[in-house]
N, C-alpha and C positions, 0 to 999 in steps of 0.2 A: 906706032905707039899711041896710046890712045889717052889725048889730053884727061888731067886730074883735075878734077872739082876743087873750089876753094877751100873746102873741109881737107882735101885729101893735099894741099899744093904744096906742104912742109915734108911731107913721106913719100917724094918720091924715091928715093933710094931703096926701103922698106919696100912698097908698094912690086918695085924690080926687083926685092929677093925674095917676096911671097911667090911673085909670078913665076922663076925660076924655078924654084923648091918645087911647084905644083908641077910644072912643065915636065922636069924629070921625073917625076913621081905616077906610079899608078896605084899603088896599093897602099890607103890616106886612111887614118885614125883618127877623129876628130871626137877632144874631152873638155870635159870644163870642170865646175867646182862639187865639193859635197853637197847634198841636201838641195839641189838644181833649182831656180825659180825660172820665171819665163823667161826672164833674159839669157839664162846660158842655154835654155832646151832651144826657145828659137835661135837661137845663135847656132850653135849644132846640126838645128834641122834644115834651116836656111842651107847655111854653107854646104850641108851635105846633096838637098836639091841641088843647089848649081853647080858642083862640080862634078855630082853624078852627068849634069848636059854634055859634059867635054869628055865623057869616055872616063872617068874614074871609078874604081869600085872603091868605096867611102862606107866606113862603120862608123858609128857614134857612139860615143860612150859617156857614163854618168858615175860615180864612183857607188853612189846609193839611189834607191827608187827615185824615179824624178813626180812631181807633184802629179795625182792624178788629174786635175782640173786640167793639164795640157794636154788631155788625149785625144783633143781633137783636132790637134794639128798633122801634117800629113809625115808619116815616118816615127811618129811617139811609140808604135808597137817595138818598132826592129832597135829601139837605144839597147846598147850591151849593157850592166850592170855589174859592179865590182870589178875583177881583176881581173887581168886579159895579157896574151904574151905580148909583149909588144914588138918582139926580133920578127915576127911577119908582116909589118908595117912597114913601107919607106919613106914613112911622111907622117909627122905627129905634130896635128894642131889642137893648141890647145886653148879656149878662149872662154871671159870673162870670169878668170879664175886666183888673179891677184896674186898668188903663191903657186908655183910648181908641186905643193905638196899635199895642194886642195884637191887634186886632180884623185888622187888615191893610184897615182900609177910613175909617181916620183922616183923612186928608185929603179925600177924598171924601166922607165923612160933613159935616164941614164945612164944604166948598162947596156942598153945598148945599142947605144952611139947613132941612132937612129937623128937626122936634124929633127928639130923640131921648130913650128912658127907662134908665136905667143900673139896675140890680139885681145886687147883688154882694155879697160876703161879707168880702171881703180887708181888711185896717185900713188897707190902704196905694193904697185905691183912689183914683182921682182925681176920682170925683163928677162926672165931667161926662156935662151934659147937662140937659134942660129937667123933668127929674124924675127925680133920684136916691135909690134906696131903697139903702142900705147898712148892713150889720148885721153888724159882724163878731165877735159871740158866735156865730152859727151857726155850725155845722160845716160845711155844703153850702148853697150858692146854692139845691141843689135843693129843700133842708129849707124857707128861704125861699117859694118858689114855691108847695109843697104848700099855703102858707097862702094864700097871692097870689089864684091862680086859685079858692077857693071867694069871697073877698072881694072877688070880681070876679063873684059871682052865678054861676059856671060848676062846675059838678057835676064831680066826677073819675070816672074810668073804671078799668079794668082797664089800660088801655093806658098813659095816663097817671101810674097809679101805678104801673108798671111801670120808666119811666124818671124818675121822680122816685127810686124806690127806689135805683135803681142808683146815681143821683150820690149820696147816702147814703153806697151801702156803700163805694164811691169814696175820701170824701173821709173818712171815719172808718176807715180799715183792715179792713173787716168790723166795725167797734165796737170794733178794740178801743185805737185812740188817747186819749190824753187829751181831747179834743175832746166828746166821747160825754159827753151831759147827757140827764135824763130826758124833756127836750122832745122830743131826736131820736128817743130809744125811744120815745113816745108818738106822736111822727109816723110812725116808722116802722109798727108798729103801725096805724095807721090808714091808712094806703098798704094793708098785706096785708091787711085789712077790705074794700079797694075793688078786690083784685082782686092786686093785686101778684104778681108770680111772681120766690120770693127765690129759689125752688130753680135757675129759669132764669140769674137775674144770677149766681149764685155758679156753676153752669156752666160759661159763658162769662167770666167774667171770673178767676176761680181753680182751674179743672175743672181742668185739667192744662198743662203746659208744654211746649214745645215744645223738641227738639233745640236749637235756634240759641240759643232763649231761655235753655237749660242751658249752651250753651256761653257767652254772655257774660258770663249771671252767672259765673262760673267764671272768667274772666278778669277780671271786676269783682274778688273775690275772691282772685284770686292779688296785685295788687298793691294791697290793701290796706297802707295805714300808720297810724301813729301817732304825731299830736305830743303829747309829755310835759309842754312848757309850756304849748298848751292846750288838752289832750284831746284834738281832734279825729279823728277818723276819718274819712281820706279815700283817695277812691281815682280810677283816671281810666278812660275809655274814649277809643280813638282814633278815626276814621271809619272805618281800617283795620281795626280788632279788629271794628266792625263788619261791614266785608265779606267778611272771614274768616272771621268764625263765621255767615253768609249771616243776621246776624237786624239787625234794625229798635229805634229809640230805645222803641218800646213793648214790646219784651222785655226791656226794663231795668225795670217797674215793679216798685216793690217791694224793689227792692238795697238804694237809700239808707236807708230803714226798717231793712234787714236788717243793714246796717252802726250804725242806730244802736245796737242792740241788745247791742250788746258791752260786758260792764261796765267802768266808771269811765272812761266817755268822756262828754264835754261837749256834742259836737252831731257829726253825722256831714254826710260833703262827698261828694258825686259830679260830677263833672267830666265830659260826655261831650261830644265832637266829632261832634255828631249828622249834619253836614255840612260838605265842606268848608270850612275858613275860619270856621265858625259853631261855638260852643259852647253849652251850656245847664249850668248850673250849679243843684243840687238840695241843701238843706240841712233837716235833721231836728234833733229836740232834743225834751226831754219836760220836762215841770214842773219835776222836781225838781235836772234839772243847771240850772235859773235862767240859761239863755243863748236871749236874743233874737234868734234867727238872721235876724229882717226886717231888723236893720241892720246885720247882715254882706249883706245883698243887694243892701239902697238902695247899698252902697259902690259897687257893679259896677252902677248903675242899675235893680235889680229889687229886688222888694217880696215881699209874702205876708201868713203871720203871724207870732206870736211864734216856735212851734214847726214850720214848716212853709212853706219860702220858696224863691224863687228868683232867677235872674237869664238873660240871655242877653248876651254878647259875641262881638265879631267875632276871631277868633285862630286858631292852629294847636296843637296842643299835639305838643311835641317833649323829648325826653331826652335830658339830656348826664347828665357823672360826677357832677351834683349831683343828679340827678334830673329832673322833669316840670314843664314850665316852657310858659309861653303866650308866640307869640312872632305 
């Protein structure tokens, strides 16, 4: 048995029914949430490297397109997209996805009875499944996994710690979140030991901006507000501002942060109408304004964390003389 790190020394038990479940298992499905950021594609692609080393044949899957900017981590061609049978699986992981039902493959998962391993980071996960590791002091699911797969006897690579790095720098704003504790420097750290290319993720993930992505932000931006009774900083995007400024919900990364940042604001709101009929709602906050934004999210039926949550609803978003209202 192969001693557990201090990150890992609470899940032993976990740690011995992931190992099990993979042991029996050859034919492994590994998914995560909608609309994929770096933390669950590296999370996916990680884990599907290492346990392609041990003789598994391992599919990834994403419920919808996962961001282009990860496409140059190793394995971003072959992610599945949308809906997939799951009865030829014998093994369903599914990670940093907070809800079973983010995955877009919840009922099918269920029918059929396939176990499944959940590993996640979110405080407002839902634990299901026949071996959940959840740890939500981590920063990144991915941070979790970097431990996972050596305690799984499987050796990391270059490649591997390449997309573990990324979901990292992802879900810590390049480090510099409140979130950032010396475990992740110290993992991080030992990613760029095994190969890591930070100079590649920062690249591709904050190398430069694009026209469309300038102009949304920019429209994000122009209608900026401010409530006085409590704090907030909020602002909206329509589908239309979308197909106006010809850019995509992942040229919005980064606003809501950039909205938090404005002094003596409590927690900042972004509002986008990423699709017809469909919104996603993004909320930020930092230690010191002391606001839990995961239960401004549970209100609207989404989760997160303290400082870092969401939600998604069904609506339109329209403006009269009162202002931007969901109808």
């Amino acid at each position: 048995m192969i001693a557990l790190p201090k990150f890992l020394a609470s899940y032993g038990k976990e740690i011995e029914g992931i190992k099990g479940l993979v042991a029996k298992s050859q034919n492994i499905l590994i998914t995560t949430h909608s609309r994929p950021d770096s933390d669950a594609v590296g999370s996916i692609l990680a884990l599907k490297l290492a346990l392609t080393k041990i003789g598994k044949t391992v599919t990834t899957h994403t419920p919808d397109e996962p961001a282009e900017f990860l496409k140059f981590l190793v394995g971003f061609d072959g992610i599945k997209i949308g809906k997939l049978d799951v009865i030829e699986f014998d093994l369903v992981i599914a990670v940093d996805h907070s809800e079973l039902k983010r995955t877009g493959l919840a009922d099918e998962i269920k029918a059929s009875g396939k176990p499944m391993i959940a590993i996640d980071h979110h405080i407002t996960s839902d634990r299901y499944g026949a071996v959940a590791l959840v740890i939500s002091d981590a920063a990144a699911t991915c941070e979790m996994i970097a431990e996972i797969i050596p305690a799984l006897g499987i050796s990391l690579d270059a490649d591997i710690a390449t997309a573990l790095l990324s979901g990292i720098v992802g879900d810590t704003g390049s480090f510099q979140h409140s979130n950032v504790s010396a475990h992740v420097m110290q993992t991080s750290s030992k990613l760029m030991e095994q190969g890591a290319n930070l100079r590649a993720i920062m690249r591709s993930m904050y190398g430069g901006r694009s026209l469309s992505a300038l102009r949304i932000t920019g429209r994000a931006l122009e209608r900026v507000q401010a409530n006085p009774k409590t704090g907030a900083v909020i602002s909206v995007i329509t589908h239309q501002d979308l197909e106006e400024c010809e850019a995509t919900v992942d040229d919005l990364a980064g606003v809501v942060n950039l909205l938090n940042s404005i002094p003596e604001t409590s927690f900042s709101f972004l509002l986008t109408e990423y699709e017809k009929g469909k919104l996603k709602g993004s909320l930020r906050s930092e230690p010191e304004k002391e606001v839990d934004v995961s239960q401004i999210a549970k209100m609207f039926g989404g989760g997160g964390h303290k400082l870092a949550s969401g939600f998604e609803v069904v609506g339109t978003l329209v403006k009269d003389e009162s202002g931007w209202r969901i109808v």
